[in-house]
C-alpha positions as a printed NumPy array, in Angstrom:
array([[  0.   ,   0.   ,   0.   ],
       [  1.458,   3.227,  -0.919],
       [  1.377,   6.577,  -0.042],
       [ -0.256,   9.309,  -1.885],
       [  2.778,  11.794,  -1.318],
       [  5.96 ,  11.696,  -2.347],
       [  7.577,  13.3  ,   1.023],
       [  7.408,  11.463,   4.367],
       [  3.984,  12.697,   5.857],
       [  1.486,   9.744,   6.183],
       [ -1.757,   9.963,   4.676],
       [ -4.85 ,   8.928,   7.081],
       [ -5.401,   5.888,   5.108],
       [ -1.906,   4.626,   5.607],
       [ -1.896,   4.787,   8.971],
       [ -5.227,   3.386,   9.587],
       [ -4.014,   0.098,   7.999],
       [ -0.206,   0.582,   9.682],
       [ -1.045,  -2.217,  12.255],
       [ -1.541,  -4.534,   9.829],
       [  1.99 ,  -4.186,   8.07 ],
       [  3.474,  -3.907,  11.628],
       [  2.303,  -7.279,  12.017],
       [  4.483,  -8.157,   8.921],
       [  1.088, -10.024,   7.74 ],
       [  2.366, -10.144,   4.068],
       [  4.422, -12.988,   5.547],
       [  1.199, -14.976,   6.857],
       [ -0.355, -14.566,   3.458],
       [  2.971, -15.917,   2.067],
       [  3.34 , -19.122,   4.026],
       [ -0.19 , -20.265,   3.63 ],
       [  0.151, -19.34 ,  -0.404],
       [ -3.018, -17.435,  -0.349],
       [ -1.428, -15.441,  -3.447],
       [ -0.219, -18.775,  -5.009],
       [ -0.99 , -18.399,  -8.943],
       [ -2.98 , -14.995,  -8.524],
       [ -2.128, -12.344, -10.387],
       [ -4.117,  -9.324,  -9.894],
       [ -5.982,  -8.652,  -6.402],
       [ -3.441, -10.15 ,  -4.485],
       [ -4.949, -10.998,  -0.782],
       [ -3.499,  -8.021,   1.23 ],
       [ -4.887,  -5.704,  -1.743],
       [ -8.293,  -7.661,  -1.168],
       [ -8.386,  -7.433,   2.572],
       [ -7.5  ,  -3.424,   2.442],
       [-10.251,  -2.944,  -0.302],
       [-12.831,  -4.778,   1.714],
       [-12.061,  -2.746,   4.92 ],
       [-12.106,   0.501,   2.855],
       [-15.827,  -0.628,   1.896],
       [-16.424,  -1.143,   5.08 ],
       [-15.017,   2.199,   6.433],
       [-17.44 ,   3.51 ,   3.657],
       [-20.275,   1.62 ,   4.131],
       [-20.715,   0.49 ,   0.916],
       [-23.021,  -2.245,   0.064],
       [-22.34 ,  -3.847,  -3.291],
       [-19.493,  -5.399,  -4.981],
       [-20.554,  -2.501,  -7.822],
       [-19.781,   0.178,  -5.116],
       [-16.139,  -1.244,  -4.389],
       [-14.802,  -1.596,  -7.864],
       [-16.102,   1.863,  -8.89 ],
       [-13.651,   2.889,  -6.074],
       [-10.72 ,   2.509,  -8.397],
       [-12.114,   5.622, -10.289],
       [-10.73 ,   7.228,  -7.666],
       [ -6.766,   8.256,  -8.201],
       [ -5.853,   8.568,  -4.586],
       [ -7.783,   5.102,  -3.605],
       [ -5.296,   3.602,  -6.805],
       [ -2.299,   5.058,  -5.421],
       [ -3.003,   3.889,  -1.656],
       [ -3.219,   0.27 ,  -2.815],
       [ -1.095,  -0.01 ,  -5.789],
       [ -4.161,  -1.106,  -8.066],
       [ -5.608,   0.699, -10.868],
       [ -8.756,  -1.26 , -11.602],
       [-10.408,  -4.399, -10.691],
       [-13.905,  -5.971, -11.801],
       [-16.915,  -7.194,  -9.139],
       [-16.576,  -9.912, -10.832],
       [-13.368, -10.597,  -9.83 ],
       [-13.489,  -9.347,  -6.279],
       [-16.894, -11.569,  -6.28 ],
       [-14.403, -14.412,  -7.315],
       [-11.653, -14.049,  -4.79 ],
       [-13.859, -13.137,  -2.167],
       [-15.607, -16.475,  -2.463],
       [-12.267, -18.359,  -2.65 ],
       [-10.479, -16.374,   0.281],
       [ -9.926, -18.749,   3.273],
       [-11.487, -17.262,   6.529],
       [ -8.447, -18.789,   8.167],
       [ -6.802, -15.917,   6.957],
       [ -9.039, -13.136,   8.434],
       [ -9.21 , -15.025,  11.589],
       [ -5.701, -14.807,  12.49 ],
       [ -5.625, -11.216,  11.558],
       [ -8.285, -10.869,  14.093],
       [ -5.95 , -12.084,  16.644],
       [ -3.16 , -10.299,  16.105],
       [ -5.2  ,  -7.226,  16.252],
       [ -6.353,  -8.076,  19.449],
       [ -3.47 ,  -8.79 ,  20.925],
       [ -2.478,  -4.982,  19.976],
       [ -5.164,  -3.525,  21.204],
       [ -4.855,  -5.242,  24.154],
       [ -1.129,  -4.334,  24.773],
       [ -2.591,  -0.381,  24.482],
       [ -5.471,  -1.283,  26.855],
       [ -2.459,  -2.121,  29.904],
       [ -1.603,   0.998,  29.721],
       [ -4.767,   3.134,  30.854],
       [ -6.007,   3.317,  34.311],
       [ -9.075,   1.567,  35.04 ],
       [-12.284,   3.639,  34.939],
       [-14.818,   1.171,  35.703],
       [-13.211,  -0.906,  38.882],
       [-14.557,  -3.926,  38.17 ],
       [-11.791,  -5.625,  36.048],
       [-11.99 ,  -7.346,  33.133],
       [-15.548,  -8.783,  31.151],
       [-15.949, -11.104,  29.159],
       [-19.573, -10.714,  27.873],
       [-21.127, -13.508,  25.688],
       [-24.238, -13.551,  23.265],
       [-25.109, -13.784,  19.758],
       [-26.378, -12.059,  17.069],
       [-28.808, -13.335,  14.278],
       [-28.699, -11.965,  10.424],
       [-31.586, -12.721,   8.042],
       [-30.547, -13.789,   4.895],
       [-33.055, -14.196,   1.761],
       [-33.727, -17.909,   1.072],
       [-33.153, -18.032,  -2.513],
       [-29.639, -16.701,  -2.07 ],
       [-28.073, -18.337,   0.806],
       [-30.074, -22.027,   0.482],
       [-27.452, -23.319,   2.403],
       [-28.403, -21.198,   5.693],
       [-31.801, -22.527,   6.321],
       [-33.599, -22.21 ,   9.702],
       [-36.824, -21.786,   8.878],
       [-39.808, -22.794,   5.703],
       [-39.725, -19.274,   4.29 ],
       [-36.041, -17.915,   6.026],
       [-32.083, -18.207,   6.01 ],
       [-29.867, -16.663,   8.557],
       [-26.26 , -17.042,  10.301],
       [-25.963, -16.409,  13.746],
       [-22.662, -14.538,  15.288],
       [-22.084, -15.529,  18.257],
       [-19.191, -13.1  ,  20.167],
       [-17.364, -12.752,  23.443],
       [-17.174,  -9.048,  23.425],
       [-13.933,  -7.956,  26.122],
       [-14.726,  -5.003,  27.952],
       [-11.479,  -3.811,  29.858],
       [-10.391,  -0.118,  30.953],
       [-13.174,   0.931,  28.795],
       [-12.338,  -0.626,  25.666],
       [-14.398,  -2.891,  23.991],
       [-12.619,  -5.825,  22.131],
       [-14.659,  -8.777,  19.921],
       [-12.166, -11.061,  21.144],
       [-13.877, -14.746,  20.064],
       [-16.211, -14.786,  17.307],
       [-17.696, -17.58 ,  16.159],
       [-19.822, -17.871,  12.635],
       [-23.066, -20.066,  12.285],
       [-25.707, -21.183,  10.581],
       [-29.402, -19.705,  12.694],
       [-30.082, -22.838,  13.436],
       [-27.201, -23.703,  16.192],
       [-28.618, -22.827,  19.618],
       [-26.376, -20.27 ,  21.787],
       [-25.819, -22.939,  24.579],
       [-23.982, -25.035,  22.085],
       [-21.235, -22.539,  21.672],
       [-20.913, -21.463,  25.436],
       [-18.274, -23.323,  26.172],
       [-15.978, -22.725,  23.376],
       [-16.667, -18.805,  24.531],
       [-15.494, -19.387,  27.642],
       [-12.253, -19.38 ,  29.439],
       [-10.94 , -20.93 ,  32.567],
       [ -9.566, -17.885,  34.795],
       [-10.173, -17.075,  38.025],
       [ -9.778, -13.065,  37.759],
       [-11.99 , -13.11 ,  34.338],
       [-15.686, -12.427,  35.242],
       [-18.013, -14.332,  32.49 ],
       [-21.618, -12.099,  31.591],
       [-23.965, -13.749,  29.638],
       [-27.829, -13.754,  29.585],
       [-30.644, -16.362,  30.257],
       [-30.235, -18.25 ,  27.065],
       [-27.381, -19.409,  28.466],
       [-28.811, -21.2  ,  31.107],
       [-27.387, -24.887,  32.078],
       [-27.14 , -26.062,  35.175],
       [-23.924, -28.355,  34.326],
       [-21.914, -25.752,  32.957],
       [-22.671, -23.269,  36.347],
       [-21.204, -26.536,  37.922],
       [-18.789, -27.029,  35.663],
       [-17.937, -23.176,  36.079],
       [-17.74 , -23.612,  40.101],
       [-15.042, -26.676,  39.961],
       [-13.044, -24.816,  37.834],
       [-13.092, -21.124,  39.279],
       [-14.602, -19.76 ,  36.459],
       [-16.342, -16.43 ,  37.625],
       [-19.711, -15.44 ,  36.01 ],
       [-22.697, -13.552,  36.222],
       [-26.315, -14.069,  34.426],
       [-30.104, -13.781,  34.949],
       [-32.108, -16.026,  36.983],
       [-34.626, -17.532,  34.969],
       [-38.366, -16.716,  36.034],
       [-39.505, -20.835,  36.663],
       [-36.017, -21.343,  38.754],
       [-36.504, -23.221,  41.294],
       [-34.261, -21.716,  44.101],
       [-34.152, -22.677,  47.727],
       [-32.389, -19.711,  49.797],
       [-29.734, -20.697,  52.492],
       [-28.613, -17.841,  54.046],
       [-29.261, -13.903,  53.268],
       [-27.098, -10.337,  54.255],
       [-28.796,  -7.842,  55.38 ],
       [-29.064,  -4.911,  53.008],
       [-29.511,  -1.324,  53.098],
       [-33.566,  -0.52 ,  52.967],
       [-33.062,   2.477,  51.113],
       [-30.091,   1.329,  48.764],
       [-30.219,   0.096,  45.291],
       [-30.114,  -4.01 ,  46.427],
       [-33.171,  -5.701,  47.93 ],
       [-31.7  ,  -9.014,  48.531],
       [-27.891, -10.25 ,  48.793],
       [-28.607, -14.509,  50.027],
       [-26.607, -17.37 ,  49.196],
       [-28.847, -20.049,  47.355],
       [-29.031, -23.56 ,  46.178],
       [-30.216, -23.924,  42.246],
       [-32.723, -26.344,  41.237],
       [-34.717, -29.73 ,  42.918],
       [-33.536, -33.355,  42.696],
       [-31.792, -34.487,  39.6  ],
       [-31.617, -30.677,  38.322],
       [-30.357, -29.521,  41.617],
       [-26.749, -28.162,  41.569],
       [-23.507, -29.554,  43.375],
       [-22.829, -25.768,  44.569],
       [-24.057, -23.037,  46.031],
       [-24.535, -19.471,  44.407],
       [-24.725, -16.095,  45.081],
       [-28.477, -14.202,  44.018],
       [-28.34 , -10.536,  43.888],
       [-32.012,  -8.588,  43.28 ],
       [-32.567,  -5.489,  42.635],
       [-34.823,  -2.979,  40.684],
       [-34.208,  -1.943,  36.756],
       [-34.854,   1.721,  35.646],
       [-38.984,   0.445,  34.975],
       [-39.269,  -0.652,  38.552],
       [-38.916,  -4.531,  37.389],
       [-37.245,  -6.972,  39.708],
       [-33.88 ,  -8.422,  38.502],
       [-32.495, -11.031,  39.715],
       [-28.564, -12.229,  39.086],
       [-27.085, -15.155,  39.701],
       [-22.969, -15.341,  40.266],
       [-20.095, -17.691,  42.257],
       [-18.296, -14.534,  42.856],
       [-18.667, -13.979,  46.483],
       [-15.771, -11.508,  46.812],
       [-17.299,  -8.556,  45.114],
       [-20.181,  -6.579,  47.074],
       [-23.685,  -6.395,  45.878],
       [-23.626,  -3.092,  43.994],
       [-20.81 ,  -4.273,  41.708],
       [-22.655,  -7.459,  40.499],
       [-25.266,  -5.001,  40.11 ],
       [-23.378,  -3.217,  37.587],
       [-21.262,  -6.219,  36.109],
       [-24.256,  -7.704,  34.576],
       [-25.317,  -4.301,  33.858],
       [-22.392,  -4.091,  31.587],
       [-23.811,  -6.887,  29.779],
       [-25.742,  -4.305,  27.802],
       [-22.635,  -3.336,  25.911],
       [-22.682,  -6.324,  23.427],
       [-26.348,  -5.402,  22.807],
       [-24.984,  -1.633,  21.541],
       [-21.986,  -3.356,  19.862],
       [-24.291,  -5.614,  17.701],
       [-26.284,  -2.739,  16.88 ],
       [-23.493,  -0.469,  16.354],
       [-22.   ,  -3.012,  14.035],
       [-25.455,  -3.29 ,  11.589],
       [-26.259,   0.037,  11.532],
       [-22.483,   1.204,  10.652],
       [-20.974,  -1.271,   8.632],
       [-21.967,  -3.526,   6.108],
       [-23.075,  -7.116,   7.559],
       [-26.452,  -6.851,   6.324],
       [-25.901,  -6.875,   3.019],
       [-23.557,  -9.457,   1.598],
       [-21.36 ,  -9.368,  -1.387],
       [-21.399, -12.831,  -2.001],
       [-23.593, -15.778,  -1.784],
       [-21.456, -18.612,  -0.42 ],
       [-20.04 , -19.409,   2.736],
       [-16.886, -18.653,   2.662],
       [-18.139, -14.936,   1.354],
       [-20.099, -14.564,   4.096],
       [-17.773, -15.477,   6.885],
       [-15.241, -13.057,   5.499],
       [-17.454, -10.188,   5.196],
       [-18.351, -10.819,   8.859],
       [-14.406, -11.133,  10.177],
       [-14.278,  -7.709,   8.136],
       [-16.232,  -5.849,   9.872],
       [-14.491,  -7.148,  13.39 ],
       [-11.327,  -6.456,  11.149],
       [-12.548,  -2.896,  10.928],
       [-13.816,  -2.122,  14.512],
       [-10.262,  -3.095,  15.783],
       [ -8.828,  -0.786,  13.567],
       [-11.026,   1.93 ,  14.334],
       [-10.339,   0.986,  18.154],
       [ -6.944,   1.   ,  17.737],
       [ -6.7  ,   4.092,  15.964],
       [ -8.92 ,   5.664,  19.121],
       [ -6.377,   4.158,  21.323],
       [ -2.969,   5.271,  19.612],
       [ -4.437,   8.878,  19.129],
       [ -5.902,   9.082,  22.755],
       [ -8.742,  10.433,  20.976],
       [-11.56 ,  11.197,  22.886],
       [-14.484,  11.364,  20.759],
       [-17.12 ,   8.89 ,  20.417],
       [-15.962,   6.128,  18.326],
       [-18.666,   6.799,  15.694],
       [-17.954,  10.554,  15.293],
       [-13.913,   9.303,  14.818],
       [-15.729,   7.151,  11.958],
       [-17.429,  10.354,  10.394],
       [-14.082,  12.551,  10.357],
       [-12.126,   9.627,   9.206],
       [-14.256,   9.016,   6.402],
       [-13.712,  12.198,   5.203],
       [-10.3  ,  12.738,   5.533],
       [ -8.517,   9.473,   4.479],
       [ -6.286,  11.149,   1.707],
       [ -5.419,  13.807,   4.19 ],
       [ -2.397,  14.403,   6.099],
       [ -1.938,  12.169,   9.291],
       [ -1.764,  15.295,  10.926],
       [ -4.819,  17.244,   9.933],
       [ -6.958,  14.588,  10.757],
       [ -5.177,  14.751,  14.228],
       [ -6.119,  18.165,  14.512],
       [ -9.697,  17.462,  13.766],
       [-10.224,  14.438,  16.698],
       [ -8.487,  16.241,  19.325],
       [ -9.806,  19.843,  18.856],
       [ -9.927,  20.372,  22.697],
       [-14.073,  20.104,  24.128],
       [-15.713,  23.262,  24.967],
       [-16.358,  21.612,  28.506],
       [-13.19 ,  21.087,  30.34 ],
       [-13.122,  17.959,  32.472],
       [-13.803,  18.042,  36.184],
       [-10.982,  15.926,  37.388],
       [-10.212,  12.992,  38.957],
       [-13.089,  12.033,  41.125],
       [-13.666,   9.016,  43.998],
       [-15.639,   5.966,  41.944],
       [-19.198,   5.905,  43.24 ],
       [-21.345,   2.493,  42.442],
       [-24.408,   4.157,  43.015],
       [-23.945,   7.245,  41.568],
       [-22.656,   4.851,  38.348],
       [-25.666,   2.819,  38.674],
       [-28.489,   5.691,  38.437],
       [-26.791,   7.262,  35.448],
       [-27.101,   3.937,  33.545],
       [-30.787,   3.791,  34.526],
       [-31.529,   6.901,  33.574],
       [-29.767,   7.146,  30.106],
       [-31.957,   5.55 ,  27.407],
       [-30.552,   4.05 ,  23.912],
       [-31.596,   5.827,  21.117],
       [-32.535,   3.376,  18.218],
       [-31.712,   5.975,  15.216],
       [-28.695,   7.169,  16.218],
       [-26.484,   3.86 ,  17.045],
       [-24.075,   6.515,  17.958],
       [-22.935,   5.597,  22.02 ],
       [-20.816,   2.235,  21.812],
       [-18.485,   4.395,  23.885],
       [-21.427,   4.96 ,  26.711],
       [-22.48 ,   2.617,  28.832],
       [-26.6  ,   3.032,  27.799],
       [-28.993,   0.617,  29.637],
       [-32.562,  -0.276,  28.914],
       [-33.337,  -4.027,  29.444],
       [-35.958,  -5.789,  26.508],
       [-37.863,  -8.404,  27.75 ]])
């Protein structure tokens, strides 16, 4: 990928892919002879072009080849034309293996610039787990069928949330039909300082065993027919935010559980009783509270993901197409989180998307300028944590369905 200039300043668009040259990822793509016999759209040229669509939002394979009409786009990946017929064709051939360890190593960077910031939210790191479902048209994707009349894949994600980034750290592509239990424990990891958040769907009273032996920490909803028989209870504050804080045994005879858990209730911004189940016994009442709260951060991530990029509409009709278009878009968020990171930019993540789109072919440093014009609000300092404080203003803020715009805030309003 080259530069549009001829002296040493960076363009926008170079250093939004750096990471992946600083990987030296032309050398995976060598060893696994992705470019074996190809001769024009070699795989890193693919994988940029498909980002850039994504960056764009643009939602045909019509769309991305006019974008070599476009000098500068030539220049910055050393192409000067390419049919949709023959991205359609490589795109279908592409091995997701590819984009998968990509992912990876992106991760892994992110997660080195993650170490470094101090840790806003006090409640260490998340792993929250759920899954997604896209509707495909039957005629198209035959081989997707969950219903008479419907196709659909299902992504199912454990979504990292640590010093207030957000990283799609496992993601897992099926067809609709596979239930989210079945992929629970290949989302899950074995650590004793990693709190697990998943919802109801999840629910199996083996694995919370199996979770228990093994020190795995988690946190999820109580489901409504639970049978629960409650063995001992703290007393809580009558005018706090918890109503109950008991230790409990889950289930009756054969379903019953080998261990005990912890049940925390409490009331949700409608007045609705919640109740969460956990084996962390460590952490006080409020912060399990807002731990599962937190779960509502893959719901915004999901939607952040359809309304901003382009995983609704598919460029090609097999597999293989699909899958890739999918690890894109994750491809694409870790960039854009990266580039938040390495910037210290503190703008939402979706207004850095707006500015970056239209400043690609800019200097590096004008679209610095741009992102970190200084807030007309100055910041109040550093102030002492408060859970409850924390607690109300996620209760009170409300997701706005149009906008998509506040993956960076945690925004709370639970759908039953």
């Amino acid at each position: 990928m080259k530069d549009k200039n001829n002296n040493n300043t960076k363009s926008t668009f170079s250093k939004l892919f750096e990471p992946i040259f600083e990987l030296k990822f032309l050398d995976i793509l060598n060893s696994l002879k992705i470019d074996h016999y190809v001769k024009k759209l070699k795989g890193i040229q693919l994988i940029t072009l498909l980002i850039y669509g994504q960056i764009k939002q643009q939602k045909s394979l019509a769309e991305l080849a006019n974008n070599f009409n476009n000098e500068d786009f030539c220049k910055a990946i050393d192409l000067n034309s390419i049919s949709a017929s023959q991205i359609s064709r490589r795109l279908n051939k592409f091995s997701p293996n590819v984009l998968e360890e990509l992912l990876k190593q992106l991760i892994v960077k992110i997660e080195m610039k993650t170490r470094s910031k101090n840790n806003c939210n006090k409640i260490g790191v998340l792993q929250i787990i759920d899954s997604s479902t896209i509707a495909l048209c039957l005629n198209k994707f035959p081989w997707a069928t969950y219903r008479k009349d419907k196709s659909g894949i299902k992504l199912h994600l454990k979504l990292k949330f640590w010093n207030d980034s957000l990283i799609p750290e496992v993601a897992r592509i099926t067809t609709a039909k596979v239930a989210d239990i079945k992929e629970l424990n290949d989302l899950v990891v074995e650590a004793d300082e990693i709190m697990h958040v998943f919802d109801r769907g999840y629910t199996n009273y083996k694995n919370y065993d199996k979770f228990c032996e093994t020190k795995t920490l988690f946190s999820t909803r109580l489901k409504a027919n639970a049978i629960i028989k409650i063995i001992s209870s703290k007393q809580v504050d009558p005018n706090g935010l918890i109503l109950k804080d008991c230790i409990i045994q889950l289930g009756d005879g054969k379903n019953e559980m080998q261990y005990q858990l912890r049940m925390i209730e409490f009331l949700d911004r409608n007045g609705k009783k919640m109740q969460v189940i956990t084996n962390n016994f460590e952490c006080s009442a409020e912060e399990i509270a807002l731990i599962y709260k937190y779960r509502w951060k893959i719901e915004l991530f999901f939607k952040w993901l359809k309304q901003h990029f382009t995983v609704k509409h598919f460029f090609g009709t097999s597999p293989n197409a699909v899958v890739n278009q999918i690890l894109i878009s994750l491809i694409s968020f870790c960039l854009l989180e990266f580039l938040k990171l390495t910037t210290q930019c503190k703008r939402t993540l979706f207004e850095l998307l707006k500015i970056l789109r239209e400043c690609l072919y800019e200097a590096y440093e004008v679209f610095l300028q741009k992102i970190l014009k200084k807030p007309s609000r100055t910041s109040k300092g550093r102030r002492k944590f408060d859970y409850k404080q924390d607690y109300v203003a996620i209760e009170r803020e409300v997701f706005e369905e149009t906008s998509g715009n506040h993956i960076d805030d945690l925004v709370f309003e639970l759908m039953y």
